[in-house]
NUTI-332535 format. One record per residue: residue in one letter; x, y, z of N, C-alpha, C, O in turn. Coordinates in steps of 0.1 Angstrom, whole numbers, plus 5000, padded with zeros to 4 digits. Atoms other than C-alpha are relative to their C-alpha. Layout:
aXYZXYZXYZXYZ ...
This chain:
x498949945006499647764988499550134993498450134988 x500749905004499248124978501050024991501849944987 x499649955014500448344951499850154998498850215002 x500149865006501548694935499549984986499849894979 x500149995017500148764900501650074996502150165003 x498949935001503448854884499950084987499650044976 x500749955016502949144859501350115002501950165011 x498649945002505649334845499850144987500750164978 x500449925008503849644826500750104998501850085002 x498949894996505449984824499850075016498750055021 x500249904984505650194859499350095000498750135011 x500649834998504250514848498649974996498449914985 x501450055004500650474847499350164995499150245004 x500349935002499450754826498550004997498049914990 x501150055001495650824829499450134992499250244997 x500149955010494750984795498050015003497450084994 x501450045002490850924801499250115012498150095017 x500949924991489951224824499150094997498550165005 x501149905009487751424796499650095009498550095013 x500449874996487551714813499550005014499150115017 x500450064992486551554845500649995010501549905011 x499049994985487951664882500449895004501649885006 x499750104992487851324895500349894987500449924975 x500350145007488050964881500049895007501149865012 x500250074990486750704898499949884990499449884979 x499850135004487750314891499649915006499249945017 x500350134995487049974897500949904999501249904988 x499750115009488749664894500449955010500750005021 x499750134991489449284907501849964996502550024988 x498650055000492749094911500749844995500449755003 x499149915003494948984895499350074987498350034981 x500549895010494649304870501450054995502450055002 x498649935006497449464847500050135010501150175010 x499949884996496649784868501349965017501850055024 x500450034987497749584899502050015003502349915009 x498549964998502149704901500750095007500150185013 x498849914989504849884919499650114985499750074973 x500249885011503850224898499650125004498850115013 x500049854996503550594902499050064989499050004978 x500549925013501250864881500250155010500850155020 x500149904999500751224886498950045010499050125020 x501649964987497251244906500249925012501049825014 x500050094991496651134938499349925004498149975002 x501450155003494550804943500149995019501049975027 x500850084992492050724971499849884998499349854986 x499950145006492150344975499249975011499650015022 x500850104995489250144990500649855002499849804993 x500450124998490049784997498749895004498149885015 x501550054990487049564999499949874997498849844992 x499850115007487849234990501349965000502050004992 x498950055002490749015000501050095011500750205015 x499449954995493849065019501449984996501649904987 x499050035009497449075012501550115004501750135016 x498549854995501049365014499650134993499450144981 x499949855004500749705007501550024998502449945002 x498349975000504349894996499450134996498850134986 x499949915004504050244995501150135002501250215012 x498449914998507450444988500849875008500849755005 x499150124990509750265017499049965009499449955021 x501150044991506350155034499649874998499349854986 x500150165005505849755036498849975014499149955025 x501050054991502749665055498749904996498549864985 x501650055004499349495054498450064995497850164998 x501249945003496249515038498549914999498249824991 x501250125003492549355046498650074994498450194993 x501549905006488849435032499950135012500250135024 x500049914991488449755046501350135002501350235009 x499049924999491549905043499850144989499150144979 x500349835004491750315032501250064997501650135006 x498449875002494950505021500050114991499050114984 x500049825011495350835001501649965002502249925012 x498849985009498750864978500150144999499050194998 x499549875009500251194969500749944986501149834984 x499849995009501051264935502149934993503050004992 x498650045000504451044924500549935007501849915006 x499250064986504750824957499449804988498449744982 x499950145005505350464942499049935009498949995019 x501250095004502350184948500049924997500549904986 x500350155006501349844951499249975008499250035018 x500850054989498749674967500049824997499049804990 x500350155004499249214963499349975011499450005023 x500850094986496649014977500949854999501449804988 x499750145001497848664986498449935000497549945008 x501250085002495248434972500749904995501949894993 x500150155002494648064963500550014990500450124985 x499750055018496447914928498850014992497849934995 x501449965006493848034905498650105002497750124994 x500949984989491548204928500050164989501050194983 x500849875009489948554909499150065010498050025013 x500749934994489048824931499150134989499750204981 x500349965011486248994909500050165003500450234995 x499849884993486049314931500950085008500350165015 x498349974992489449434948499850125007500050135019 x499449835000489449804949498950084994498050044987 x501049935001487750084947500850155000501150215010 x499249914995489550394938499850114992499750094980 x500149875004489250804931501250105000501750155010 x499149945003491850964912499850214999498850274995 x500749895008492251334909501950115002502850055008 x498949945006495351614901500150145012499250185020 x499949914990496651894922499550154992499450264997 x501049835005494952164894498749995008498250095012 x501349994994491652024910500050135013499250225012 x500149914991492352244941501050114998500650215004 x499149885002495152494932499250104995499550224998 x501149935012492252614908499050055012499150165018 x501349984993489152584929500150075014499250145017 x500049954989490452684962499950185001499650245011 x499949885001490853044950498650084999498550205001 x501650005002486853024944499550035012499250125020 x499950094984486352824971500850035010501950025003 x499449944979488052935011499749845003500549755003 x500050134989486852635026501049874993501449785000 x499050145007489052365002501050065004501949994999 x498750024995491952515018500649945012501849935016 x500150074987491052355050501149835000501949785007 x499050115010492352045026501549944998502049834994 x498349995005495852135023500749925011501649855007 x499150114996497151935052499949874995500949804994 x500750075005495451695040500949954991501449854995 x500250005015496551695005501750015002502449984992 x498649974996500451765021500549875006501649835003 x499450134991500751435046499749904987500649824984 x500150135010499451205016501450014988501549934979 x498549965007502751314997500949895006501749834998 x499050124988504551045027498749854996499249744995 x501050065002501150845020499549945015500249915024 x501050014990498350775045499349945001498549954992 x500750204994496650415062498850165008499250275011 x500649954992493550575078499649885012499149785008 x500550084991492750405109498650025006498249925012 x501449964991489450535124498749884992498449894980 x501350085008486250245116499450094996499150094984 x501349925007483950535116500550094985499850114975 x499349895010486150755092499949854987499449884976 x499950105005486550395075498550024986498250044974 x501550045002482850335074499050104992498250084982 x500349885013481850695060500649984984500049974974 x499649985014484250675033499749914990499749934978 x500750095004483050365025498849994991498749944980 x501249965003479550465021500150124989499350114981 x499849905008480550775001500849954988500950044980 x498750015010483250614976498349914994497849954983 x501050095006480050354969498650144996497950114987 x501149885010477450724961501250024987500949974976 x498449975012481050824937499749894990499449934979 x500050125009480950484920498550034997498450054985 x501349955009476850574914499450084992498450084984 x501049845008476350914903501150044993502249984991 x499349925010477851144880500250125002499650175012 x500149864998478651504876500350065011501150035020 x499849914985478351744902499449965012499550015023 x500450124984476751454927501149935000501549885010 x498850095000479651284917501350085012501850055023 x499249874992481751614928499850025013500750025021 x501049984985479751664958500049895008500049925020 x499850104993479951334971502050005006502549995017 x498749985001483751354966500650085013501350055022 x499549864987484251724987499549965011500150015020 x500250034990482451575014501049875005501349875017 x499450134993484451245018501550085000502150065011 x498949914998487551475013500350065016501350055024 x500149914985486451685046500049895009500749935019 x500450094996485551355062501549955004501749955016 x498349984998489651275059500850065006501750025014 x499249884993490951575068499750015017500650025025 x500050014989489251555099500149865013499849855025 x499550134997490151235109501549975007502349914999 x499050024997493151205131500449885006501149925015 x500150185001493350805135500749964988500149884981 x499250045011495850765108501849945004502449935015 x498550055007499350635097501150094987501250074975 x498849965012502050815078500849884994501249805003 x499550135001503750545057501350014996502249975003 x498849995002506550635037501050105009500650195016 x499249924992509750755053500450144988500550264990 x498949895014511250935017498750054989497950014981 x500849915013509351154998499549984985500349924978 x500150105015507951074963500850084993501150034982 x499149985010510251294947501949964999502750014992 x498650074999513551114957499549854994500449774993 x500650185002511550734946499350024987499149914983 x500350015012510250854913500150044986499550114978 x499450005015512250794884499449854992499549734996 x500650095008510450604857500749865000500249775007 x499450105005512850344845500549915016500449795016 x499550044996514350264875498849925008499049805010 x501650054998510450184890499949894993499649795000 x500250075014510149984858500749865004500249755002 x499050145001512849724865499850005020499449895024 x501150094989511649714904498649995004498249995016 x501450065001508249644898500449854995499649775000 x499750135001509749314886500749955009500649835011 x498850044987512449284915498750005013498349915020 x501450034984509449324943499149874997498749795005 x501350115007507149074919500849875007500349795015 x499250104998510048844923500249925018500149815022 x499650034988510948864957498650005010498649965022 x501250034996507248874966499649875004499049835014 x499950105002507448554954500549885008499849785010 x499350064992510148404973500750055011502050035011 x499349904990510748625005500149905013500749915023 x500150074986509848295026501149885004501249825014 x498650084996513148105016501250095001501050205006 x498749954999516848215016499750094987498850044981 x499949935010516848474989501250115002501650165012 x498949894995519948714979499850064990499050044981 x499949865011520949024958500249984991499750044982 x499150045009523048844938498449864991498949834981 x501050075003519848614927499150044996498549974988 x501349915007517048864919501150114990500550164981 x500049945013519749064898500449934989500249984978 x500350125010520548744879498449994992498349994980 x501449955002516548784876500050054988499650014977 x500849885009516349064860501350034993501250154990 x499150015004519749034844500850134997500850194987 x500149854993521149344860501849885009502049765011 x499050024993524949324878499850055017499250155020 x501149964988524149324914500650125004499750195008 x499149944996526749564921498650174998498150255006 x500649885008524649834896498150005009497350095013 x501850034996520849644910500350065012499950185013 x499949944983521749724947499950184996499050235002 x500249865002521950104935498750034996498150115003 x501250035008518750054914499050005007498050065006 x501749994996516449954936500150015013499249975020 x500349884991517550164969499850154995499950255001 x500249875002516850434948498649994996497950094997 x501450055003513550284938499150025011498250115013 x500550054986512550144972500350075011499850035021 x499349934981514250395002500449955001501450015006 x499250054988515850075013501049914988500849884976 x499050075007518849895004499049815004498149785011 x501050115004517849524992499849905014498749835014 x500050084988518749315030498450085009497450035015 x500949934987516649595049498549984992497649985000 x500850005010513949565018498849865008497749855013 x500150195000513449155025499550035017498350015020 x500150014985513549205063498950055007498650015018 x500749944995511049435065498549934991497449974993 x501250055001508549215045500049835007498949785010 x500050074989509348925065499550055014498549995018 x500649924990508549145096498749984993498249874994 x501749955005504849265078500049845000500349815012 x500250155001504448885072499749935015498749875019 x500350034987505148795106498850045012498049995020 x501149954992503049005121498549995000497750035009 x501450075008500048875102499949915004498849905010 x500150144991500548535115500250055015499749965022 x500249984985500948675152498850055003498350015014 x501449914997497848905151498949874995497849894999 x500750124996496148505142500049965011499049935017 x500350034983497048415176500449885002500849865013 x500550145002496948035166501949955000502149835004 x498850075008501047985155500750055014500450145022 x498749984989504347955180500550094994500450114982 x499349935006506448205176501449964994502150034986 x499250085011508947995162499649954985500349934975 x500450045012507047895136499550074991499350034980 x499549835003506648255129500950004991500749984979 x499149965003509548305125500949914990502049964988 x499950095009510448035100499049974987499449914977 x500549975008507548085082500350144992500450144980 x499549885003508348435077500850014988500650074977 x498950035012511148335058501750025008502850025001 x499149994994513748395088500349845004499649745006 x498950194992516448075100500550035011501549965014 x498950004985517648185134498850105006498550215001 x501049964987514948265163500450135002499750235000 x499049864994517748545177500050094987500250214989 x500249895015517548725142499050055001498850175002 x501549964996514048705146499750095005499550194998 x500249934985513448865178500650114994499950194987 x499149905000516149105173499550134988499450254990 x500949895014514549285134498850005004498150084998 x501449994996511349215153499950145011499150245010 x499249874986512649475184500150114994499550204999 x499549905006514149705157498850074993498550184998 x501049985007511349765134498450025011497650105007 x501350045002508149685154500350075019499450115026 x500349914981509649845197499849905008500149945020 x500650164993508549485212500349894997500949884987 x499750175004508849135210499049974996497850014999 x501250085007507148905187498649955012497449945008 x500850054987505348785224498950155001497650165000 x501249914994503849105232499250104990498350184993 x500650005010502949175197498549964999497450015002 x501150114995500848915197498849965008497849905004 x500849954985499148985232499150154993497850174994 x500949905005498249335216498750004992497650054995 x500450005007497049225184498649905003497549924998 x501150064998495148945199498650075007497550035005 x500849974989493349165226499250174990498250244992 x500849895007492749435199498949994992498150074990 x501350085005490449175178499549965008498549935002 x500550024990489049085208499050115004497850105007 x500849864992487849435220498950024987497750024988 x500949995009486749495182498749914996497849944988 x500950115004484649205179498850025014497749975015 x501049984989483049315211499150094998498050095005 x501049905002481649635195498950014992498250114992 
């Protein structure tokens, strides 16, 4: 049986602790107070290296295993749950380098070559899955010199893993809606508890009228609330982490696709199929065949 940590802190994560200091590079395991649907001002490089679980970035609902890489723009709403055991304490999770859009607005006027950056530093605004192992495997290696050194090795390690991104075309754009239509404080605030919730119970019947009882909210007013939060109104919300869910158990290889589809948290096979088609271009069947034959190829290298 797995499990969300359910934490219900404020949304705006203000990071008061950058003393003078371009970057700021963190650490931390799960569950953590840091660990919520929340937005700040800088944009965060996130390492995964430890554990697997949903990502949600803006209207973006997907997966995330050790290994996983994304870059944030400044204001794009954030989460990362692992599903872990009852009790179970990941001591290492994340791995991640914050930094503000004066770092380069400033420096680039210096510096020519940090404008090379700017697409860069423009697609992570929608937020960005890097897919490339080797792009993976550098930044990897470079986020772990960042977490060692200090100063201007610290800096230097940084502008290189930066360039190392930028040229990297093996990626994912995630959100559809922009962070500045998804980031109003308060309303973040009250669904950071509505995602916790339904994180929770996305794999039985769940309705609108039930998570704004929740959070003790008229659904009428919540349905406005948290598609202005989330991009998606609350049916298309549910549907689309049932999908991500699914697809995790198909890329195992091991389950029927009925049993998929019921674990998921869907009751009718033809529903299934059908938000499976809409969302994902294919059937749960040839999903499955991809996913299987794409760990297959990788495991060969």
């Amino acid at each position: 049986m797995t499990r969300a940590a359910r934490v219900t802190d404020p949304s705006y994560e203000l990071m008061d602790d950058h003393e003078g200091l371009s970057i700021i590079y963190r650490q931390h395991g799960f569950p953590c107070p840091l660990v919520r649907w929340h937005f700040h001002k800088e944009y965060e490089l996130h390492l995964l290296v430890a554990s697997s679980g949903k990502v949600f970035v803006g209207d973006y609902i997907g997966n995330f295993n050790p290994g996983s890489l994304f870059l944030t723009g400044p204001n794009l709403p954030h989460n990362w749950i692992s599903q872990i055991e009852e009790g179970e304490v990941v001591p290492k999770r994340d791995m991640l380098v914050n930094f503000t859009d004066e770092l380069f607005d400033s420096a680039h006027q210096v510096f020519s070559e940090l404008k090379s950056l700017a697409p860069l530093l423009e697609r992570s605004r929608y937020g960005i899955e890097f897919r490339c192992a080797d792009t993976i495997a550098q930044a990897s290696a470079l986020m772990q010199r960042i977490a060692d050194s200090r100063g201007i090795s610290r800096l230097g390690h940084f502008l290189i893993l930066m360039e190392v991104l930028a040229a990297c075309d093996d990626y994912q754009l995630l959100s559809g809606t922009a962070a500045s239509q998804l980031s109003d404080e308060h309303t973040i605030e009250r669904t950071n508890r509505a995602v916790d919730y339904i994180f929770a119970h996305y794999a039985r019947e769940i309705s609108l009228e039930e998570v704004a009882a929740y959070l003790g909210m008229k659904p009428t007013y919540f349905s406005r609330v948290f598609k202005q939060a989330t991009g998606r109104c609350f049916v298309e919300f549910v549907n689309r982490l049932r999908i991500s869910k699914s697809c995790e158990l198909l890329a195992d290889g091991h389950k029927a696709v009925t049993d998929v589809c019921f674990e998921s948290g869907f009751n009718n096979i033809s529903n299934f199929n059908r938000r499976f088609q809409q969302l994902k271009g294919m059937t749960p069947s040839h999903y499955r065949r991809l996913a299987v034959q794409r760990v297959t190829e990788e495991n060969r290298v």
